[in-house]
PDB file of N, CA, C and O in Angstrom:
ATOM      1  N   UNK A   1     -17.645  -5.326 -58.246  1.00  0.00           N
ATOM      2  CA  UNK A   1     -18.294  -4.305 -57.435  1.00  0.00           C
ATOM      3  C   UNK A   1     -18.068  -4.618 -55.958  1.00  0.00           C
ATOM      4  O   UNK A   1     -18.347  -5.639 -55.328  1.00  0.00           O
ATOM      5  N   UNK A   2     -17.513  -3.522 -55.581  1.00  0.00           N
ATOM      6  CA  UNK A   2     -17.307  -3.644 -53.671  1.00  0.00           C
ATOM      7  C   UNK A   2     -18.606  -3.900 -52.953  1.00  0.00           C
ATOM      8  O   UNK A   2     -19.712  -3.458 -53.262  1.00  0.00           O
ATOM      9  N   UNK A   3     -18.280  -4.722 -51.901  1.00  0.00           N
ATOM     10  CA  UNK A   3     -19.786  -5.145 -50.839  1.00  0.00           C
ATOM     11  C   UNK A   3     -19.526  -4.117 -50.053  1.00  0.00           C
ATOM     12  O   UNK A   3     -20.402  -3.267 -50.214  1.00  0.00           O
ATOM     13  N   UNK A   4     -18.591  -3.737 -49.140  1.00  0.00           N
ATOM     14  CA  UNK A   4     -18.313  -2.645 -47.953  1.00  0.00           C
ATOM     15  C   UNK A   4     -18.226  -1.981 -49.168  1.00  0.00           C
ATOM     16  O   UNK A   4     -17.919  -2.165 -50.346  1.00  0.00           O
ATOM     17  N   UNK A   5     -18.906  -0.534 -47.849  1.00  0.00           N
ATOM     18  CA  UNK A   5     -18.802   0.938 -48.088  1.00  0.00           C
ATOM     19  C   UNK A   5     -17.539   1.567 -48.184  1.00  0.00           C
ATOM     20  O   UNK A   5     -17.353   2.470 -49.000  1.00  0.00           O
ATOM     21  N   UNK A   6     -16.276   0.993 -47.090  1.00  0.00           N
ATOM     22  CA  UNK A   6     -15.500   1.445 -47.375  1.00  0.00           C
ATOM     23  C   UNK A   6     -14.766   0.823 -48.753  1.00  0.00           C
ATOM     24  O   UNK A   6     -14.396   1.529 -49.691  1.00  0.00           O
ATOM     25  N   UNK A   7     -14.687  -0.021 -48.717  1.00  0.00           N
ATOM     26  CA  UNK A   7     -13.983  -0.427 -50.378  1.00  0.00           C
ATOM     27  C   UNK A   7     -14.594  -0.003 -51.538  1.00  0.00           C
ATOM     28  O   UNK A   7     -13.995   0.040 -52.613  1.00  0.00           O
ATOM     29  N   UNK A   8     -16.243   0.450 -51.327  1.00  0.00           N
ATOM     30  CA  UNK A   8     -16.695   1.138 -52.652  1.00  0.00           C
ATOM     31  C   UNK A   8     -15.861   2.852 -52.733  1.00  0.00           C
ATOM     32  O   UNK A   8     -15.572   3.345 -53.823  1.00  0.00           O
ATOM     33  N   UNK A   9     -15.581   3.555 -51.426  1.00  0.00           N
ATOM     34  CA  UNK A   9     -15.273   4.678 -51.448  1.00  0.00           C
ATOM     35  C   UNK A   9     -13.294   4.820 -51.441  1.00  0.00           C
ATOM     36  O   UNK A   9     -12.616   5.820 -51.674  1.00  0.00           O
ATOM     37  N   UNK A  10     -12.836   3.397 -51.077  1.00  0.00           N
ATOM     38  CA  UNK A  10     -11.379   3.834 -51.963  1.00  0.00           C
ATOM     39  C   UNK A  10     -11.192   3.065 -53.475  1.00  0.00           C
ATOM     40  O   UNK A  10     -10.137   3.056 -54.110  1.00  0.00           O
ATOM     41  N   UNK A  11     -12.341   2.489 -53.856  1.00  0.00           N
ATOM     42  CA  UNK A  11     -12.723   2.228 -55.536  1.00  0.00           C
ATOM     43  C   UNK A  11     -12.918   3.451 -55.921  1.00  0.00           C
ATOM     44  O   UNK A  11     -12.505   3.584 -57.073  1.00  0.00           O
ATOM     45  N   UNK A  12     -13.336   4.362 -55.515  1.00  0.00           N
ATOM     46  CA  UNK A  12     -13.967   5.819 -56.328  1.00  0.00           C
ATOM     47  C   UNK A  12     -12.507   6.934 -56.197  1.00  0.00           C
ATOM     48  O   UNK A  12     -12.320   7.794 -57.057  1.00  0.00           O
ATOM     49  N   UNK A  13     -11.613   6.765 -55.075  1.00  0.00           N
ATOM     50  CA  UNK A  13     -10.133   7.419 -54.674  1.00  0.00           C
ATOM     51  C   UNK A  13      -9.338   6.940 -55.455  1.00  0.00           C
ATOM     52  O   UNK A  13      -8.343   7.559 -55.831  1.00  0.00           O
ATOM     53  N   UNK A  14      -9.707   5.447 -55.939  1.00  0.00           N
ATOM     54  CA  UNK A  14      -8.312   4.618 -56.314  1.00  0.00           C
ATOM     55  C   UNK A  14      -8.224   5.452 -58.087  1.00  0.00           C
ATOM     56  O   UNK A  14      -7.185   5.807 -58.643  1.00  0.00           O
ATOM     57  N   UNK A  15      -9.656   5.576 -58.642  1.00  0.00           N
ATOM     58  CA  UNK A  15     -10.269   5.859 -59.985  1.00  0.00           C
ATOM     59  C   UNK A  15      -9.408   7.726 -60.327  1.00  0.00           C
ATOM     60  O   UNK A  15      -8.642   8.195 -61.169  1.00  0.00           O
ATOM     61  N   UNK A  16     -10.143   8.236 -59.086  1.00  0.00           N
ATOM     62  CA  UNK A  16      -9.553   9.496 -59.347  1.00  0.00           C
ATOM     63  C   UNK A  16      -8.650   9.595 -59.289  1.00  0.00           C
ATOM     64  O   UNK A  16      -8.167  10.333 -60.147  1.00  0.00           O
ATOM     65  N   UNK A  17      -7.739   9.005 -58.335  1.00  0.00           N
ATOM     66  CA  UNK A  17      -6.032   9.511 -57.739  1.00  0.00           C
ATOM     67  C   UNK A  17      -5.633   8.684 -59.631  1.00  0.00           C
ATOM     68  O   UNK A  17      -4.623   9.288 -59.990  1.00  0.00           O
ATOM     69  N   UNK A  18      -5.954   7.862 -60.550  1.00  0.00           N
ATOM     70  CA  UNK A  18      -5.741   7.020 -61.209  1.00  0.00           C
ATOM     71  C   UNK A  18      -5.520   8.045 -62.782  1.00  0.00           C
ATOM     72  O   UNK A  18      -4.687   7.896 -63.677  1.00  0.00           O
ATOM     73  N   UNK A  19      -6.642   9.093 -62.638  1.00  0.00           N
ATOM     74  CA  UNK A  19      -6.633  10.046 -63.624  1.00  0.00           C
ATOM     75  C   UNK A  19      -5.734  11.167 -63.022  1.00  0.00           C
ATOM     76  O   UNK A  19      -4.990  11.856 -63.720  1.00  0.00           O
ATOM     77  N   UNK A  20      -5.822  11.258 -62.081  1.00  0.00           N
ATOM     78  CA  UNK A  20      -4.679  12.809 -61.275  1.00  0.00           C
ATOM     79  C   UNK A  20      -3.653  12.415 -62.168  1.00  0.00           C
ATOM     80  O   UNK A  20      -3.267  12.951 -63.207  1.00  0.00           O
ATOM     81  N   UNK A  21      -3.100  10.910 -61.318  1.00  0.00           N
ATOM     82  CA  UNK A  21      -1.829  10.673 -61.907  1.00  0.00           C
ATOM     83  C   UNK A  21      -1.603  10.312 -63.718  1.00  0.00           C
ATOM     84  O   UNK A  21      -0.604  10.264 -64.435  1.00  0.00           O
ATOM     85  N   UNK A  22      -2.802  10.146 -63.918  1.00  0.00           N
ATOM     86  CA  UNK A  22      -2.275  10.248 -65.724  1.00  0.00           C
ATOM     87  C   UNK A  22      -1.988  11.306 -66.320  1.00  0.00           C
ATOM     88  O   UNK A  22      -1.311  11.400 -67.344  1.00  0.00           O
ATOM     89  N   UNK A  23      -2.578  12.314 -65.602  1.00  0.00           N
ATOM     90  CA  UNK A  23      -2.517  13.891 -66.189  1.00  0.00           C
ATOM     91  C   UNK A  23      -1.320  14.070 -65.998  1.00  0.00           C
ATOM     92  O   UNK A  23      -0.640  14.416 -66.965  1.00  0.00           O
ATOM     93  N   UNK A  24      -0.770  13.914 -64.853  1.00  0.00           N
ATOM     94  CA  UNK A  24       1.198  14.626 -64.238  1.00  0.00           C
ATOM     95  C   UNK A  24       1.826  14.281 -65.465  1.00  0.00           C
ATOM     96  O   UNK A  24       2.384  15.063 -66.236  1.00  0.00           O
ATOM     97  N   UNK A  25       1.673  12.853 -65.608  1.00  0.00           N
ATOM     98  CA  UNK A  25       2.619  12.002 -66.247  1.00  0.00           C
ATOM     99  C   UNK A  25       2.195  12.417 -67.938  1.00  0.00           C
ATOM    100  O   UNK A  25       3.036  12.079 -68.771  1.00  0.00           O
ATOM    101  N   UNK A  26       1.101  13.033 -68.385  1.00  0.00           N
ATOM    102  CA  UNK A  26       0.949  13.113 -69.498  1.00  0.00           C
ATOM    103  C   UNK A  26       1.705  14.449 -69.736  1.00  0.00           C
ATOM    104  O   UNK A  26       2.448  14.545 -70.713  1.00  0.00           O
ATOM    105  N   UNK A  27       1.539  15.475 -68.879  1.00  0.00           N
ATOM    106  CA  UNK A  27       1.787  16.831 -68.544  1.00  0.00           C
ATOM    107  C   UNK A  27       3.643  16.608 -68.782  1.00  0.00           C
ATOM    108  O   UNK A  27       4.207  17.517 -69.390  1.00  0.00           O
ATOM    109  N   UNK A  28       4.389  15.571 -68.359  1.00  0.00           N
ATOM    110  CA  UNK A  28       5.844  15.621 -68.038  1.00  0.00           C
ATOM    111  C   UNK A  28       6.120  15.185 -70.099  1.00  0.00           C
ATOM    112  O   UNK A  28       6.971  15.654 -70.855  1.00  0.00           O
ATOM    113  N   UNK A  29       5.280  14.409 -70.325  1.00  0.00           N
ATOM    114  CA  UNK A  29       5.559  13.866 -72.083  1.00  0.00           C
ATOM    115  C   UNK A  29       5.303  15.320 -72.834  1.00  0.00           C
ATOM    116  O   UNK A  29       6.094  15.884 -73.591  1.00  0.00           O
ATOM    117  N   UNK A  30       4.297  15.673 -72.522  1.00  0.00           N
ATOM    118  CA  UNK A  30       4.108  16.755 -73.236  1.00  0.00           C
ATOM    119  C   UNK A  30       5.339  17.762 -73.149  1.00  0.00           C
ATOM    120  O   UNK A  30       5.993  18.051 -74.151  1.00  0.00           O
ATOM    121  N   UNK A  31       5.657  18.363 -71.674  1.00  0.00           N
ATOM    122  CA  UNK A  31       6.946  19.191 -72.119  1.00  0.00           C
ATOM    123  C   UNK A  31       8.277  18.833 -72.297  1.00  0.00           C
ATOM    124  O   UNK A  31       9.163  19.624 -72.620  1.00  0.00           O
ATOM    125  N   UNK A  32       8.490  17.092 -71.994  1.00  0.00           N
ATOM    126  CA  UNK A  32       9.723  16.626 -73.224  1.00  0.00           C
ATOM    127  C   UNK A  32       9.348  17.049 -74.722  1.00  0.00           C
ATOM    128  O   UNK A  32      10.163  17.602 -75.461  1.00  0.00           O
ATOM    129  N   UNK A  33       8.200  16.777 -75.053  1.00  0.00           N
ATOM    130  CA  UNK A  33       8.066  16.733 -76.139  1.00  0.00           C
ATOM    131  C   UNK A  33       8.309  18.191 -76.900  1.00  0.00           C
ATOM    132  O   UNK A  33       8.860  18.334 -77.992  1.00  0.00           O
ATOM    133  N   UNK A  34       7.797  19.170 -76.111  1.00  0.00           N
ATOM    134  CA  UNK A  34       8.218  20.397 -76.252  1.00  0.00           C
ATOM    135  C   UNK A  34       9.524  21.311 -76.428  1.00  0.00           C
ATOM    136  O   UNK A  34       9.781  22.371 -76.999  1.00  0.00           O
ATOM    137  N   UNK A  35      10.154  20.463 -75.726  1.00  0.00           N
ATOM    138  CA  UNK A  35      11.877  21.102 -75.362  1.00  0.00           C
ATOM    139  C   UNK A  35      12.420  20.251 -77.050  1.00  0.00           C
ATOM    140  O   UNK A  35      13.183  20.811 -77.837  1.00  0.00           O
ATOM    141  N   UNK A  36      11.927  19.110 -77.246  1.00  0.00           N
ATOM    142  CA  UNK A  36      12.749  18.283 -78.427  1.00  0.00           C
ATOM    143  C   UNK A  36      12.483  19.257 -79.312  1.00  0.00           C
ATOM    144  O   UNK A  36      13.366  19.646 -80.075  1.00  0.00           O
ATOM    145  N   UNK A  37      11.165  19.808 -79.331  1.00  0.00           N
ATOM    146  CA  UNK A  37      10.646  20.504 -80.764  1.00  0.00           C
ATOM    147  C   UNK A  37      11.794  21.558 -80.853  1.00  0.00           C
ATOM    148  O   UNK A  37      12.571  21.577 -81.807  1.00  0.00           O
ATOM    149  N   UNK A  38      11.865  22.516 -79.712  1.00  0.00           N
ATOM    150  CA  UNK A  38      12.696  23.548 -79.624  1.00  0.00           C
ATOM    151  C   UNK A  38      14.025  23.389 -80.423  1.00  0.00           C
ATOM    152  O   UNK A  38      14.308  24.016 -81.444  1.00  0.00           O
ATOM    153  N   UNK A  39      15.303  21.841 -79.394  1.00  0.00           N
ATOM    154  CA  UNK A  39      16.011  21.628 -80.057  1.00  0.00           C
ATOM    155  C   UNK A  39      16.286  21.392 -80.966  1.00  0.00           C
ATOM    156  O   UNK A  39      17.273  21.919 -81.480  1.00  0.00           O
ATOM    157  N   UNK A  40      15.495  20.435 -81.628  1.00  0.00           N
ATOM    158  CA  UNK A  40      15.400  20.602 -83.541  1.00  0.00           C
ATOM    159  C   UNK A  40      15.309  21.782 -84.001  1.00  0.00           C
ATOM    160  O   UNK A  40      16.134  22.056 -84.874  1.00  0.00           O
ATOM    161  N   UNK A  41      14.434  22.742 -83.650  1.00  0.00           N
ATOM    162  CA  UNK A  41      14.390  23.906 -84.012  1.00  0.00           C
ATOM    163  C   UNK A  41      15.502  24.746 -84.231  1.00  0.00           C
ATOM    164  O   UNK A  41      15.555  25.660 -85.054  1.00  0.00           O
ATOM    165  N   UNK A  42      16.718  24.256 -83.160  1.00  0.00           N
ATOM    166  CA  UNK A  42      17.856  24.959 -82.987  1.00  0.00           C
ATOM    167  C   UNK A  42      18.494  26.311 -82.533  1.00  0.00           C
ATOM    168  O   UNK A  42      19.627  26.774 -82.673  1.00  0.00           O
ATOM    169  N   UNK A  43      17.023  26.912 -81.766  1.00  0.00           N
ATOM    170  CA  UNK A  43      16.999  28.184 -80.946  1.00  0.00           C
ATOM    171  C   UNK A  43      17.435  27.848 -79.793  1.00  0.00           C
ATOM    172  O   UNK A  43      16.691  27.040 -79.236  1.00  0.00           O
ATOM    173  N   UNK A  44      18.354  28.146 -79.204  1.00  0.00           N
ATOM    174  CA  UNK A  44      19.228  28.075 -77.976  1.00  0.00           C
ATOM    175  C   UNK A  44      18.638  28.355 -76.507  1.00  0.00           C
ATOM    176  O   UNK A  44      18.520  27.553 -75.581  1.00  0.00           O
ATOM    177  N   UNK A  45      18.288  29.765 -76.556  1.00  0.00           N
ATOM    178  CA  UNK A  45      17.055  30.510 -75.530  1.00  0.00           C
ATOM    179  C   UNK A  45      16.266  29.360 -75.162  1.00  0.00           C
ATOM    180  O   UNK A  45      16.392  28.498 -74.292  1.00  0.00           O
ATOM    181  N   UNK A  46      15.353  29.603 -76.134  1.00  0.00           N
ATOM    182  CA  UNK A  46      13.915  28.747 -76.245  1.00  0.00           C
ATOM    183  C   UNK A  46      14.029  27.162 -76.006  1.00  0.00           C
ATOM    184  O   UNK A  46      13.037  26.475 -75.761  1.00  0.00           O
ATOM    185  N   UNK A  47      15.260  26.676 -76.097  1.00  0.00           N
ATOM    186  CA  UNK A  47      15.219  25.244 -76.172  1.00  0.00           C
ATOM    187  C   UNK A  47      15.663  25.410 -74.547  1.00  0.00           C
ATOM    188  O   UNK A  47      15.277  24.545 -73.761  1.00  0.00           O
ATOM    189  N   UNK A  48      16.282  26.266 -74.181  1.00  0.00           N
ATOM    190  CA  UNK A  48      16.686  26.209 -72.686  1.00  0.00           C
ATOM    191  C   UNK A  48      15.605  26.811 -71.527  1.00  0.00           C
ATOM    192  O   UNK A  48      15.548  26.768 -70.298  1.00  0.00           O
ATOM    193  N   UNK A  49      15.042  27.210 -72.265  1.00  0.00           N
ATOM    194  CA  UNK A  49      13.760  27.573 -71.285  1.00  0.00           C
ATOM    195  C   UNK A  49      12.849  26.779 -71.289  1.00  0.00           C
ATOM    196  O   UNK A  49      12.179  26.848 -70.258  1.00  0.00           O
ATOM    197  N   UNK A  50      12.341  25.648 -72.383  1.00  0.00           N
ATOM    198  CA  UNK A  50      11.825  24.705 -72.078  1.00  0.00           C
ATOM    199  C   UNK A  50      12.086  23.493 -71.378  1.00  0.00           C
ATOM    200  O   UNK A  50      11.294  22.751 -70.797  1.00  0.00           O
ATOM    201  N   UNK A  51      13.747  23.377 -71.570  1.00  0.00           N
ATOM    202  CA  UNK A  51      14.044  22.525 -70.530  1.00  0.00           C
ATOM    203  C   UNK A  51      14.227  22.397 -69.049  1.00  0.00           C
ATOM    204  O   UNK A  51      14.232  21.467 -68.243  1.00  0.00           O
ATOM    205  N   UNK A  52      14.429  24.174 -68.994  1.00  0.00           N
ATOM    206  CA  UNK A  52      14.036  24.023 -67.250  1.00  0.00           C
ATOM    207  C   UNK A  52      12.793  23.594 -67.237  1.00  0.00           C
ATOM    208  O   UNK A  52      12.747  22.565 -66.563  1.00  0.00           O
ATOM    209  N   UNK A  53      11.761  23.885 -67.658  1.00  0.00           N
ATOM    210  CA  UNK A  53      10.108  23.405 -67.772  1.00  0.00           C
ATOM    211  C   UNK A  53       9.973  21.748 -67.425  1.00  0.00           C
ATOM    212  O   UNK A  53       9.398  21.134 -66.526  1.00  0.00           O
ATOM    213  N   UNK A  54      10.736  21.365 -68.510  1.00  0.00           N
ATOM    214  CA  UNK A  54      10.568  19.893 -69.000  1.00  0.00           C
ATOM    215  C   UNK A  54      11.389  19.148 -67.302  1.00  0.00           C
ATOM    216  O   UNK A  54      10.808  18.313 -66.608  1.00  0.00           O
ATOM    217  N   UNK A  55      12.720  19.698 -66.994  1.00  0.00           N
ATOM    218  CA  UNK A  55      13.647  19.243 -66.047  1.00  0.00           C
ATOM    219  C   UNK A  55      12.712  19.253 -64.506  1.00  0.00           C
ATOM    220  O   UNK A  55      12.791  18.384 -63.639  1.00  0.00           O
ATOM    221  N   UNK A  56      11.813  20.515 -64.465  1.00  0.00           N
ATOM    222  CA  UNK A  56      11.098  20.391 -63.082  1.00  0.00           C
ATOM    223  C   UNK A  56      10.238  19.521 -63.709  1.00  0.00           C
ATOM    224  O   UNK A  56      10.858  18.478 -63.502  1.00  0.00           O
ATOM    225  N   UNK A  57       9.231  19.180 -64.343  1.00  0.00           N
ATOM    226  CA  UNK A  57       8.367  18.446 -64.621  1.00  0.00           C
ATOM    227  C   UNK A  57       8.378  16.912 -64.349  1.00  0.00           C
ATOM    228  O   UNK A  57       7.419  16.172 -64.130  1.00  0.00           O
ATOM    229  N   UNK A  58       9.913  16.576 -64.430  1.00  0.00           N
ATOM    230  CA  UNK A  58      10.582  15.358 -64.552  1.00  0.00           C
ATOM    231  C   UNK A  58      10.210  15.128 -63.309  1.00  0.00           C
ATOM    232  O   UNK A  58       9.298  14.358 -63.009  1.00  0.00           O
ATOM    233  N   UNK A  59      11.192  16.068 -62.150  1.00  0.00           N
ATOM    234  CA  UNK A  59      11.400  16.317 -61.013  1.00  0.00           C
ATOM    235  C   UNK A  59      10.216  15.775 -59.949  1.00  0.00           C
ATOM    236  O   UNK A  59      10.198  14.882 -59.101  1.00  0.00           O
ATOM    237  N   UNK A  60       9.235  16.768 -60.420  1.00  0.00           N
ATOM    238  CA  UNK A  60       7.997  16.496 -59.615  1.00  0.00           C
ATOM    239  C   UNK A  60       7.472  15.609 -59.851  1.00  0.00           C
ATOM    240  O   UNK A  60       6.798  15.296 -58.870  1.00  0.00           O
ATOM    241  N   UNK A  61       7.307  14.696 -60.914  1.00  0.00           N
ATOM    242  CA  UNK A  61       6.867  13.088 -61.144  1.00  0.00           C
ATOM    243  C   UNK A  61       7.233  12.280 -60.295  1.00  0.00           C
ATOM    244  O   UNK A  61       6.551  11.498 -59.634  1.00  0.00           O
ATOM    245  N   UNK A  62       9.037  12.569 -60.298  1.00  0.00           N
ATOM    246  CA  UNK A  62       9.677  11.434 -58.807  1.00  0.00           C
ATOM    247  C   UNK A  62       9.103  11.759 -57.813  1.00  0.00           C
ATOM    248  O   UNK A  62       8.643  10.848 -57.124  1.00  0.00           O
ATOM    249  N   UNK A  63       8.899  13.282 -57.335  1.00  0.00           N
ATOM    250  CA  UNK A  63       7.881  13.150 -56.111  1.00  0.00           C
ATOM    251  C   UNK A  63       6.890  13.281 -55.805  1.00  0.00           C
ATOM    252  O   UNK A  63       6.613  13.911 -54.785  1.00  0.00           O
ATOM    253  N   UNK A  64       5.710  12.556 -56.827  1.00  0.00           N
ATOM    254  CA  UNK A  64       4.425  12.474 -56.549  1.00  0.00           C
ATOM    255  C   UNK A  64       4.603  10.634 -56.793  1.00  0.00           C
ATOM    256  O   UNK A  64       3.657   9.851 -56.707  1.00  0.00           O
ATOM    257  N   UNK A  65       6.098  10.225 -57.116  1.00  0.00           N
ATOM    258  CA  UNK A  65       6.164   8.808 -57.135  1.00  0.00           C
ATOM    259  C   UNK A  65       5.590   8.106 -58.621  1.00  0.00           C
ATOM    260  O   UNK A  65       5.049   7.002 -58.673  1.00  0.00           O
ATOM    261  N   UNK A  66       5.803   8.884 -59.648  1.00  0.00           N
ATOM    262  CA  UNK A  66       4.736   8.563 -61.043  1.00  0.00           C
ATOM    263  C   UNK A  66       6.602   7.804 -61.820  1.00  0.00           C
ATOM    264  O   UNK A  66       6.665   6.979 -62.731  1.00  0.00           O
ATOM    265  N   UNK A  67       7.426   8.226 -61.326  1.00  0.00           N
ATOM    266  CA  UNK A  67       8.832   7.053 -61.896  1.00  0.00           C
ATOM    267  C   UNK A  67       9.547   7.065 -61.276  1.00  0.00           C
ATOM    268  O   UNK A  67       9.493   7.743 -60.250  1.00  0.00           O
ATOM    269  N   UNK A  68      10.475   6.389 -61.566  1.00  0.00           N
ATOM    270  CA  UNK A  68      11.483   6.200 -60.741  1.00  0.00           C
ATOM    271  C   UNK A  68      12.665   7.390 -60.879  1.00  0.00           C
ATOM    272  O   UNK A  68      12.917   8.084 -61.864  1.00  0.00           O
ATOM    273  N   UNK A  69      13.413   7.388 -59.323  1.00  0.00           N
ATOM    274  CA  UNK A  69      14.521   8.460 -59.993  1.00  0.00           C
ATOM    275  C   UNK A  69      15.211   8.184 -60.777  1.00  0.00           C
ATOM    276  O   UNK A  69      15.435   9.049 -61.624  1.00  0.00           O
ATOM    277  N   UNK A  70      15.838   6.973 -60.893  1.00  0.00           N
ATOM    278  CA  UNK A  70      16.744   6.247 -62.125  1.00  0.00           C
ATOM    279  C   UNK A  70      16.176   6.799 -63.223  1.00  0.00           C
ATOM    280  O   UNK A  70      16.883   7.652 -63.760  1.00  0.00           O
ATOM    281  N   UNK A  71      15.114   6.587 -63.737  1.00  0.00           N
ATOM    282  CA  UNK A  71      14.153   6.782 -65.010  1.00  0.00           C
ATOM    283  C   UNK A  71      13.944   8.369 -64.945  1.00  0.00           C
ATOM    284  O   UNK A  71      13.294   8.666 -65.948  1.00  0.00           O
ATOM    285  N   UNK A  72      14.182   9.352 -64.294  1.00  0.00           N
ATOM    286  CA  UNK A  72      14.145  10.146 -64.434  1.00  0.00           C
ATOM    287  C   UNK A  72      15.769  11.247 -64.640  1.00  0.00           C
ATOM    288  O   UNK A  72      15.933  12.397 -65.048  1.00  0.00           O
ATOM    289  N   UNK A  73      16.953   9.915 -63.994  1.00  0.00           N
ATOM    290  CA  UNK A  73      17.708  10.687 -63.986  1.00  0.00           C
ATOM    291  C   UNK A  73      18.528  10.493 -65.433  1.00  0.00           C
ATOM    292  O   UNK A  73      19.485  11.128 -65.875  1.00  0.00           O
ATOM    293  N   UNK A  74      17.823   9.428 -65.967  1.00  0.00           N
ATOM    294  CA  UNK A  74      18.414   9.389 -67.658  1.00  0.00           C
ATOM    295  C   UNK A  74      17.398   9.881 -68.625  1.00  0.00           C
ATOM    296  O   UNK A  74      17.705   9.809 -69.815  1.00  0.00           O
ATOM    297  N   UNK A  75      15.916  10.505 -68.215  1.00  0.00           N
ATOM    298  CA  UNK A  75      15.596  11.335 -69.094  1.00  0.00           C
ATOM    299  C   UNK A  75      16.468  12.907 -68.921  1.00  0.00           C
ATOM    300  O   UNK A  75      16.820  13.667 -69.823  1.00  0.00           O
ATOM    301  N   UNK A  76      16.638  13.039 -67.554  1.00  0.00           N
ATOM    302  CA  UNK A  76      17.497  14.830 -67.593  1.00  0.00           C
ATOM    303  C   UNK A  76      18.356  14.478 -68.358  1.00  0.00           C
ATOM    304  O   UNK A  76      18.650  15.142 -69.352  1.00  0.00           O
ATOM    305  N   UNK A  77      19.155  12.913 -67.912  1.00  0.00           N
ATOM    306  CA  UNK A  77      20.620  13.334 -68.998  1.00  0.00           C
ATOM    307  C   UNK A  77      20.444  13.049 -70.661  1.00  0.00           C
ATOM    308  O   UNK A  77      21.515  13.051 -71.267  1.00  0.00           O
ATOM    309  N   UNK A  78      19.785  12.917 -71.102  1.00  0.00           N
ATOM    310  CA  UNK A  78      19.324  12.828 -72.856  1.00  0.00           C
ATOM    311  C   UNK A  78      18.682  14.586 -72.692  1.00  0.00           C
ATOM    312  O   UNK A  78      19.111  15.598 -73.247  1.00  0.00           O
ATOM    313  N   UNK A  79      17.846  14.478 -71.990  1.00  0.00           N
ATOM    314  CA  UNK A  79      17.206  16.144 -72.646  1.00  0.00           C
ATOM    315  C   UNK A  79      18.952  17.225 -72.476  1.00  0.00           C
ATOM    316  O   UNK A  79      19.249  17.912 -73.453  1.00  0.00           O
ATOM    317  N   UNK A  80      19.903  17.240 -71.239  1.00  0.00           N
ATOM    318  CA  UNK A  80      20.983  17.771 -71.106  1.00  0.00           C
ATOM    319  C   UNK A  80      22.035  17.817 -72.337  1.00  0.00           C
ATOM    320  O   UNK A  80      22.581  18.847 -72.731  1.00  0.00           O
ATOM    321  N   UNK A  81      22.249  16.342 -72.949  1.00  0.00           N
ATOM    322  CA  UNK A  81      22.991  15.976 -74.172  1.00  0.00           C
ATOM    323  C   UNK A  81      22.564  16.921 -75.031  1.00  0.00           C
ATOM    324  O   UNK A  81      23.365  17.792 -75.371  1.00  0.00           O
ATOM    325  N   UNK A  82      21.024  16.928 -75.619  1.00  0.00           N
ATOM    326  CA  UNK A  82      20.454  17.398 -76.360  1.00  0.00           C
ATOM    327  C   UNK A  82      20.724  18.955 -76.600  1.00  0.00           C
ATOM    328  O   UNK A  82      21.091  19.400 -77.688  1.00  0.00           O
ATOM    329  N   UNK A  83      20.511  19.699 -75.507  1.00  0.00           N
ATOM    330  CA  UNK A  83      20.663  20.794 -75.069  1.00  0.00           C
ATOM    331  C   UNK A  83      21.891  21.034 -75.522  1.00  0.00           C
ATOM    332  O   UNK A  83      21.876  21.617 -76.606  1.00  0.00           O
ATOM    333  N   UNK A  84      23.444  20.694 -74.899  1.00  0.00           N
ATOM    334  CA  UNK A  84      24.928  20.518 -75.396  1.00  0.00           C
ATOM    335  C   UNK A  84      24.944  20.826 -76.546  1.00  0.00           C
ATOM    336  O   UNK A  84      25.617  21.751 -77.001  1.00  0.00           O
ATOM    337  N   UNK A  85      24.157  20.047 -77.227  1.00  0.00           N
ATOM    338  CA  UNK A  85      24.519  20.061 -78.920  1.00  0.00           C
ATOM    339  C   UNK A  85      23.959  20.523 -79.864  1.00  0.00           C
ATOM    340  O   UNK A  85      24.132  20.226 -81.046  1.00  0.00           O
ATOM    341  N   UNK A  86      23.014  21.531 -79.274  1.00  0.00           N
ATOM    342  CA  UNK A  86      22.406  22.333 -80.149  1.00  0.00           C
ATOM    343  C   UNK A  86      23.654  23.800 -80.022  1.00  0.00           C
ATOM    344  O   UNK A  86      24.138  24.090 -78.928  1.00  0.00           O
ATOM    345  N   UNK A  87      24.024  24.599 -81.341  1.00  0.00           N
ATOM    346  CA  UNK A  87      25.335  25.102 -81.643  1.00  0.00           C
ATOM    347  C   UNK A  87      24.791  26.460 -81.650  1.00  0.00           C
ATOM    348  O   UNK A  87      25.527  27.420 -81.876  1.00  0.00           O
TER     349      UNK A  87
END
């Protein structure tokens, strides 16, 4: 438990900014997870409209700083592969 006021009040910022950022990052799994369903599915449209979804989602993680671009630039290229090879 913080003695200063101010360290109790960026303990209570550190908590929230702590759930903000779990939500983004849960929010970016969820619409990978979405676009995969599609591609298994093997609807072309639909698997490509979720991946623009899934591709900004990625996007905006690197810039709220929740991964790295590296780590983001080999999830686009697996969801991209994926995409390719659905016929």
């Amino acid at each position: 438990m913080p003695n200063i006021k101010s360290a109790s009040k960026r303990d209570q910022l550190s908590k929230l900014q702590n759930e903000v950022n779990k939500a983004k990052k849960s929010r970016m799994k969820t619409e990978i997870k979405k676009f995969e369903r599609k591609a298994e599915e093997g609807d072309k449209t639909a698997a490509k409209e979720a991946y623009v979804v899934a591709v900004k989602t990625v996007d905006q993680a690197v810039a709220d700083h929740l991964i790295h671009k590296n780590n983001a630039a080999r999830k686009k290229s697996r969801l991209t592969k994926k995409l390719n090879a659905i016929g």
